[in-house]
C-alpha positions in Angstrom: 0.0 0.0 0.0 1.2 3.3 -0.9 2.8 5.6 1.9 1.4 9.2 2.2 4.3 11.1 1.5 2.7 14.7 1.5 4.6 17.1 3.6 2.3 18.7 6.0 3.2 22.0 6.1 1.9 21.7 2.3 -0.8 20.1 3.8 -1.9 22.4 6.1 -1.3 25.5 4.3 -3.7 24.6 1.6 -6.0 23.6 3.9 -6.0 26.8 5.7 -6.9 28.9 2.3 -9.4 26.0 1.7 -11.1 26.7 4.8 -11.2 30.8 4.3 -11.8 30.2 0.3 -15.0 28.8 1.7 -14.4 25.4 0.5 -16.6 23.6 3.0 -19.5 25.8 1.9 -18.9 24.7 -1.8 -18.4 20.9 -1.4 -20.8 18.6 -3.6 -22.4 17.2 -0.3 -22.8 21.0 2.0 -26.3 21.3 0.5 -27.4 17.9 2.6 -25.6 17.8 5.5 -22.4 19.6 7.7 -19.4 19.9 6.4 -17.0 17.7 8.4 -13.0 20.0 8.8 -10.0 17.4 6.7 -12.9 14.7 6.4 -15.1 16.5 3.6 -11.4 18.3 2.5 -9.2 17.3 -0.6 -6.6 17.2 2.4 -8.0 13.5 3.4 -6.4 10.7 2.3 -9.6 9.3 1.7 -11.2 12.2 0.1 -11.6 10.2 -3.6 -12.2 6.6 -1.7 -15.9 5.4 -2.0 -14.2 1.9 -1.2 -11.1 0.1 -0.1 -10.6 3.6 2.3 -6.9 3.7 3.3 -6.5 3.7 7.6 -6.1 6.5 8.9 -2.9 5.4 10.4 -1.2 6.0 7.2 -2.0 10.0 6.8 0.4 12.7 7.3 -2.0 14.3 10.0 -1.9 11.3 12.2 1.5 12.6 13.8 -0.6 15.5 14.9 -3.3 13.3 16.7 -2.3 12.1 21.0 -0.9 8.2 20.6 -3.4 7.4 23.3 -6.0 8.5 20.3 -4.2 7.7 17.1 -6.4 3.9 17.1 -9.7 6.1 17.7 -12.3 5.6 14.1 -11.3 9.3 12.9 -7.6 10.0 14.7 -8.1 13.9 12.9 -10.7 14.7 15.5 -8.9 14.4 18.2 -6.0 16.9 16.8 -5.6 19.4 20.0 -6.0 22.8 19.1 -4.9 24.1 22.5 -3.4 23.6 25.8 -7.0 22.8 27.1 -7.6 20.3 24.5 -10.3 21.8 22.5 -10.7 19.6 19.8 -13.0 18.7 16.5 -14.1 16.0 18.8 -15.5 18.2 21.5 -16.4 21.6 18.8 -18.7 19.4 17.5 -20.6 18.6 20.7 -21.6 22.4 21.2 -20.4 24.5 18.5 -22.0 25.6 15.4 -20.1 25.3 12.0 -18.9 28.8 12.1 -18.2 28.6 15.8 -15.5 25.2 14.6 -14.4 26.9 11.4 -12.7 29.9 13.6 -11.6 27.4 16.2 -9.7 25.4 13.6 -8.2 28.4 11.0 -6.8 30.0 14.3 -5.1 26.8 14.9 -4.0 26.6 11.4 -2.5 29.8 11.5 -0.4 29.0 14.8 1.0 25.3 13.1 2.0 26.7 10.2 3.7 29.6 11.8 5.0 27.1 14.3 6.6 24.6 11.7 8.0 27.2 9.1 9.9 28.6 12.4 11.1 25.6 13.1 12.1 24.6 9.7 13.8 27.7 9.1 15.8 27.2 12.5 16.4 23.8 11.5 18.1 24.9 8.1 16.7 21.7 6.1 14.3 22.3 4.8 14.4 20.6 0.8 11.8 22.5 -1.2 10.1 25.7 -1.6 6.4 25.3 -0.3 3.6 25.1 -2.5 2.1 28.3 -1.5 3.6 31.8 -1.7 2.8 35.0 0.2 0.0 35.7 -1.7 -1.3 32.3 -0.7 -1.5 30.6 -4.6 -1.1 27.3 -4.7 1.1 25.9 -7.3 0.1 22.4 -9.5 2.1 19.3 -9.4 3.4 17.9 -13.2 2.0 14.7 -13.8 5.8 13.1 -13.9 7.1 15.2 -11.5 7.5 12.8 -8.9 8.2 8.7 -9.3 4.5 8.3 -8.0 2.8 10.5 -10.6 -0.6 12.3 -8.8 -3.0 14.9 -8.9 -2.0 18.4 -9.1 -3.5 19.3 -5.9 -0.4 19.1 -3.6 -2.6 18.3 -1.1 -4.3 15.5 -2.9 -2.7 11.8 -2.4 -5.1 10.8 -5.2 -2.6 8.5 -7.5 -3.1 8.6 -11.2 -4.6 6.1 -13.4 -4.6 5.6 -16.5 -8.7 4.5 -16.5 -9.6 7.2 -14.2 -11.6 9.7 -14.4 -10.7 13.7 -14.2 -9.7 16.4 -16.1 -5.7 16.7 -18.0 -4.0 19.8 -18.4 -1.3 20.8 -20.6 1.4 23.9 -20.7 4.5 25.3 -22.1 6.9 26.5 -19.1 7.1 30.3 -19.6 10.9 30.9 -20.9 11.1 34.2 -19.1 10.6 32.7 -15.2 13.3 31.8 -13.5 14.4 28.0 -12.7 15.8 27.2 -9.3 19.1 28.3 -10.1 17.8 31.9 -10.7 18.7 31.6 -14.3 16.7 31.7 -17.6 16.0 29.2 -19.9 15.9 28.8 -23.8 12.2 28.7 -25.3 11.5 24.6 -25.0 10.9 22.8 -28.4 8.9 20.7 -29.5 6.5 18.6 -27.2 9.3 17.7 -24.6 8.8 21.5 -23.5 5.3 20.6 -22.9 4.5 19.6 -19.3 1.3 17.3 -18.2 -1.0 18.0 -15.3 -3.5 16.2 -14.2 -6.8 17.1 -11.7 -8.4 13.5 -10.1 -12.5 13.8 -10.5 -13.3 15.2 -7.0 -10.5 18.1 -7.1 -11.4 18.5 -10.7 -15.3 19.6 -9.5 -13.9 22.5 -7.1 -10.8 24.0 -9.0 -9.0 23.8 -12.4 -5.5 24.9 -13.4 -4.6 28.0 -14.8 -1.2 30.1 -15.5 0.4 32.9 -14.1 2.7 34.7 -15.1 4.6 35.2 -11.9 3.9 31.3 -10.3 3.4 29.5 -13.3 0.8 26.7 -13.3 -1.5 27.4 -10.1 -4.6 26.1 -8.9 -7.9 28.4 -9.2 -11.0 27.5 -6.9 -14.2 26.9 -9.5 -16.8 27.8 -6.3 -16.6 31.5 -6.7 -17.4 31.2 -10.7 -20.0 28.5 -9.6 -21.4 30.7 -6.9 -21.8 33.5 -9.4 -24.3 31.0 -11.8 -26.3 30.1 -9.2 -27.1 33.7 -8.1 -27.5 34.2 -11.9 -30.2 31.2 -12.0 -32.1 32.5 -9.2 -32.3 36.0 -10.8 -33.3 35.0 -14.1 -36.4 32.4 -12.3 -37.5 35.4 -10.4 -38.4 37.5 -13.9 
């Protein structure tokens, strides 16, 4: 069985701008029931599974759950958000969704900060994150890795072949930089071209678009989505 080898500070810095994107209000299943925080998220390792789910033991979140709870049926809800132990667990015993969605981006907030400090004291760190300052989330090539996956950096969704979602090409900009700082020649040919591919569930809440500063970066479809909906109900009104 495949290993989750997403590195959680990728993990939960796109979760945080999934949260305040408003991705839990957008999600295929909010208009029947409450959103669940990482369950109903591309961030769980599950989050394409409707079979043969993966245990929970093998996410990159369960190092954030108490060993006394990592053998508990959802380990994620027992994450501690602070030293009195509020956790999903308990917010979801009193607290409304808007009550748990502060609760958890304030923690959010405080890990990241937490583990970029300590990476940066640590000096190791191997690659740049996926998000900048501006909070845009760059795509993963297809054949980037020796495990090729969906673009979502978040996502642990492997590729195949017979599945379903949505391909992407694009031509690296010659004028950005590589990691070296330096510029490259225009590519030729279609070995300049690079492949990206979005697995069916991520494909339903963003697609892939390029900028000229970040390159190939994912765009959230709610807001464009949100926008028809409100243009529906307008139109049925006249």
């Amino acid at each position: 069985m495949q290993k989750d080898e997403r590195d959680l500070l990728k993990v939960l810095k796109f979760e945080l701008k999934f949260l305040e994107d408003g991705g839990y209000g957008r999600s295929p299943s909010a208009r029947w029931r409450p959103q669940l925080i990482f369950e109903d998220s591309p961030t769980c390792m599950n989050f394409n599974s409707s079979e043969d789910p993966r245990p929970c033991t093998d996410c990159v979140l369960i190092q954030l759950v108490p060993p006394e709870f990592r053998s508990a049926q959802i380990p994620c809800r027992h994450i501690p958000f602070d030293s009195s132990g509020e956790t999903l667990d308990s917010l979801y015993r009193y607290a409304d969704q808007v009550e748990t969605e502060d609760a958890v981006r304030g923690w959010l907030r405080a890990a990241i900060k937490r583990l970029e400090e300590e990476r940066a004291a640590e000096r190791n760190q191997t690659e740049q994150p996926a998000t900048s300052s501006g909070g845009t989330i760059k795509g993963i090539p297809l054949y980037q890795k020796q495990r090729p996956k969906c673009a979502n950096p978040a996502c642990p969704t492997a590729f195949h072949w017979t599945g379903a979602g949505k391909f992407f090409r694009f031509r690296p900009d010659p004028s950005l930089p590589d990691k070296s700082g330096s510029t490259t020649d225009p590519p030729c040919g279609i070995h300049g071209v690079k492949h990206y591919w979005l697995c069916e569930r991520c494909s339903q809440m963003f697609t892939l678009v390029y900028d000229e500063q970040c390159g190939v970066v994912l765009k959230a479809l709610w807001p464009q989505l949100l926008r028809a909906e409100e243009s529906s109900k307008v139109n049925s009104a006249v």
